[in-house]
C-alpha positions in Angstrom: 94.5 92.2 82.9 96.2 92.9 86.3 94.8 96.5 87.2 97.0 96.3 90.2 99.8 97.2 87.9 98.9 100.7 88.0 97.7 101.7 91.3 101.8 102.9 92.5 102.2 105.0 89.7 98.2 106.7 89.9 99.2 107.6 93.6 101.7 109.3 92.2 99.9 111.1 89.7 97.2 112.0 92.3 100.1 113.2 94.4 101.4 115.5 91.6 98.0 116.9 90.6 97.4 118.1 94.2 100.6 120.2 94.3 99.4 121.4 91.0 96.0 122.1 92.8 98.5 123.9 96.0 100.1 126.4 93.6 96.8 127.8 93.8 95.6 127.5 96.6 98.1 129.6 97.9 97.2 132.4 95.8 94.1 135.1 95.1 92.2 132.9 92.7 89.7 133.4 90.5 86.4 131.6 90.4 84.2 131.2 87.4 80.9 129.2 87.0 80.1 126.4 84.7 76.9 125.8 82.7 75.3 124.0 85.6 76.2 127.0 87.9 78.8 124.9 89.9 82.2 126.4 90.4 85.7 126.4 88.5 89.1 127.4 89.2 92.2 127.2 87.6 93.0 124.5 90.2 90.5 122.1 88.4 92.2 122.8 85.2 96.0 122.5 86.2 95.0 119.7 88.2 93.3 117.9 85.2 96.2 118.9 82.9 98.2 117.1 84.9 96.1 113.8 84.9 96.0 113.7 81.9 99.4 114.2 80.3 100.4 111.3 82.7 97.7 108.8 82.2 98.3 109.1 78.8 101.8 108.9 78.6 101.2 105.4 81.2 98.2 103.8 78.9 98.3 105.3 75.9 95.6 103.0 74.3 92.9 103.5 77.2 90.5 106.2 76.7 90.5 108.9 79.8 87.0 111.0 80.6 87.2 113.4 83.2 84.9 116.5 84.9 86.6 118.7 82.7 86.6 116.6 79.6 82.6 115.8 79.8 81.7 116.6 76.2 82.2 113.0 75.5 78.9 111.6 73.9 77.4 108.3 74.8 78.0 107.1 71.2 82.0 107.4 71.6 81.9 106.1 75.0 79.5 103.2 75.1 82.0 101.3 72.9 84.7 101.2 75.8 85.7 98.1 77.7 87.8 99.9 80.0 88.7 103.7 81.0 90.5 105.9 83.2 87.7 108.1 85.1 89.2 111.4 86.9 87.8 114.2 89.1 90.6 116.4 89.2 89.4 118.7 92.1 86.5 116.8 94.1 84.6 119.9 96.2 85.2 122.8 94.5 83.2 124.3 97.0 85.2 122.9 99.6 88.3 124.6 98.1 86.8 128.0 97.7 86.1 128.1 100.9 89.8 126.6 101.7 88.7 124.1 104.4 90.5 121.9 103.0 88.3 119.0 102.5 88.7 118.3 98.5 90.2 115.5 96.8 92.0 114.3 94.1 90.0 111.3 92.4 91.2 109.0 89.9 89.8 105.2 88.9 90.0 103.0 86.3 86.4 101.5 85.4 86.4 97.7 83.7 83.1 97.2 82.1 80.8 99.7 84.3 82.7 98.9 87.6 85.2 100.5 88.9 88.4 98.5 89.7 91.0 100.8 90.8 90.7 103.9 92.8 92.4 106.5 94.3 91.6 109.5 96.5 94.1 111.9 97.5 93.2 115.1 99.8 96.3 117.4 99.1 96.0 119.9 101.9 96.3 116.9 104.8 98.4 114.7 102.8 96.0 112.0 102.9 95.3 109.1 100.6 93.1 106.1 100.1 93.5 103.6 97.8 92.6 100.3 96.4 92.6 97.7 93.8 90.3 95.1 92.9 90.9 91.5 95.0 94.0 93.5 97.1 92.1 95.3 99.8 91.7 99.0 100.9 94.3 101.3 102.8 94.9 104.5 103.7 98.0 106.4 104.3 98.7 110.1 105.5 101.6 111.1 104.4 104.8 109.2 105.2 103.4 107.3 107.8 102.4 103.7 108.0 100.1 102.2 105.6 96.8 101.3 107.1 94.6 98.5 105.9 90.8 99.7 106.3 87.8 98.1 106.8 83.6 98.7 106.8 82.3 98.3 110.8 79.7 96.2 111.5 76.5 97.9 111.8 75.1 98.9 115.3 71.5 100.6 115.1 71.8 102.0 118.7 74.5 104.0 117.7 74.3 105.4 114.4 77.5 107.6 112.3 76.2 109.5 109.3 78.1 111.5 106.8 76.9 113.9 105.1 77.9 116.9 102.8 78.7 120.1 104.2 78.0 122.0 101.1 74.1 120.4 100.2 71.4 119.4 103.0 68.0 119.2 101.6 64.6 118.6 103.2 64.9 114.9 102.1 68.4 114.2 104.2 66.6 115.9 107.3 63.5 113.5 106.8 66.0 110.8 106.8 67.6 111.8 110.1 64.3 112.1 112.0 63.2 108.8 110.7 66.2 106.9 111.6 66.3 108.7 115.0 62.8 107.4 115.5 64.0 103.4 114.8 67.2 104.1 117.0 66.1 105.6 119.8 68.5 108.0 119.7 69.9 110.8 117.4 72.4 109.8 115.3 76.2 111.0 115.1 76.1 113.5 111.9 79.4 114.1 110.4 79.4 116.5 107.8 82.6 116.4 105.3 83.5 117.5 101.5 84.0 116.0 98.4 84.3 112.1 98.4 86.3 111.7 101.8 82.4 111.1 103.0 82.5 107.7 101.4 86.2 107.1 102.5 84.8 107.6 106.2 82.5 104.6 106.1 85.3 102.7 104.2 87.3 103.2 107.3 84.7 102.4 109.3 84.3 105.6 111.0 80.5 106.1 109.0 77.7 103.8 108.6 76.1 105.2 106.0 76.4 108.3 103.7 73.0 109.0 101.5 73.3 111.3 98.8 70.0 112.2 98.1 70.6 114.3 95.3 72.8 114.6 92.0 76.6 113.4 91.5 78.0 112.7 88.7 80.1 109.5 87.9 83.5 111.3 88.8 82.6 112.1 92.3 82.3 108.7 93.3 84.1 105.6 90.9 87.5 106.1 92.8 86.2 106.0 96.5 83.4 103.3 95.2 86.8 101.3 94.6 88.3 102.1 98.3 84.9 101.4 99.9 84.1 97.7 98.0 87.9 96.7 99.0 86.7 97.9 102.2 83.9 95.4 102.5 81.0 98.1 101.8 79.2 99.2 98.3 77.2 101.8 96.7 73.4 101.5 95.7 70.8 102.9 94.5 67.7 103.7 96.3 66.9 99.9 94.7 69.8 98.5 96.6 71.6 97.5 93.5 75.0 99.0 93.0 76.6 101.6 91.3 77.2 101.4 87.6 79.4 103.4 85.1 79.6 104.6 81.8 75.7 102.6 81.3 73.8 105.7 79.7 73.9 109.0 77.9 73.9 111.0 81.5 76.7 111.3 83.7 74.5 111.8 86.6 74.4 109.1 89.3 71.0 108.2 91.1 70.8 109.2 94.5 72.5 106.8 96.6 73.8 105.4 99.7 77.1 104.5 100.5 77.4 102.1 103.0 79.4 99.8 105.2 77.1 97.1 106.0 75.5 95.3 103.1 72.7 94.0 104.0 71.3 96.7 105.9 68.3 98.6 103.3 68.9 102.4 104.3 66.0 103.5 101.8 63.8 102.4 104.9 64.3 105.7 106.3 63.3 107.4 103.7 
């Protein structure tokens, strides 16, 4: 199956769920919290509205499971092969606080890897994207298409990204420690939603640890950009990313990184 097929008319569907997501932006919107206390607006639900209606009108057969669509048990979804998997408003946060750093993520996952992804930030016009054997690029707005790649790993001069909206003790533990191997402190850039992982795609990160919960959405489409890229996502095992492989949602803290054989849980 040639997931490649897709990937022009997903940007396109990214593109209109972030002018859905604009509409309100624009306005006095409301904000509500979920069960797990994180926030909602009715950005995340015209945005996934959106999504939805399309992908299903584009693969009718292919089973879609997005943030907003989670009640989806493990029995149902353990049978699929292959599915669509969509954050319709990556960072919330980000957007409540109108900075401007959340994304639009859609990917298609092919038996627990994702194969297809795309990332869309609306309010810059910027989008990543990638297919499975066809490389990584990114593109902001009308302007040339960029091919992107991982950097090479230099332990003198080290980039982290991190989240700008969660810090814990064991992310500042990390820093010291690494500072103490490198000599030196290392370049922190702090960034929403899952443009953290499209920085070390692009080789403008080394590394990004997440050392607390995600959940599958947040990361399948960028996991897609950043392999293309030359980089992966592991676990604090140094084995990759998997999807759709148990009753949670919830990833394992992680690293996302550009070199592959470097072991970041080291620093730990």
């Amino acid at each position: 199956m040639s997931y490649h097929q897709y990937l022009e008319q997903v940007i396109v569907i990214a593109k209109a769920a972030g002018d859905a997501i604009m509409q309100v932006y624009s306005t006095d919107f409301n904000v509500v919290k979920k069960d797990d206390n994180s926030p909602l607006t009715q950005a995340d639900l015209a945005a996934h509205q959106v999504i939805v209606q399309a992908l299903s009108k584009l693969t009718p057969d292919i089973a879609i499971l997005s943030e907003e669509s989670d009640s989806i048990g493990f029995e149902t979804r353990r049978q699929w092969q292959q599915y669509w998997l969509i954050d319709p408003l990556d960072g919330t946060r980000e957007f409540v606080k109108r900075n401007g750093e959340f994304t639009v993520n859609i990917a298609f996952i092919d038996r627990h890897q994702p194969v297809l992804g795309v990332v869309y930030a609306p309010v810059t016009g910027l989008l990543y994207y990638a297919s499975h054997g066809h490389g990584a690029y990114k593109q902001l707005e009308t302007n040339h298409t960029q091919s992107i790649h991982t950097r090479l790993l230099n332990l003198k001069q080290p980039t982290v990204a991190g989240s700008r909206s969660h810090c814990n003790e064991k992310m500042q533990q990390f820093m010291r420690n690494l500072e103490s191997v490198a000599g030196v402190a290392p370049e922190l850039i702090s960034m929403g939603s899952s443009l953290k992982i499209c920085l070390v795609a692009e080789g403008l990160a080394d590394v990004y640890p997440r050392l607390g919960p995600t959940s599958e959405w947040d990361t399948a489409a960028a996991h897609c950009v950043l392999m293309e890229a030359g980089g992966d996502i592991v676990d604090m095992s140094n084995h990759s990313l998997l999807y759709n492989t148990k009753d949670s949602l919830l990833n394992p803290s992680f690293f996302a990184k550009g070199d592959g054989a470097h072991n970041w849980s080291v620093y730990l």
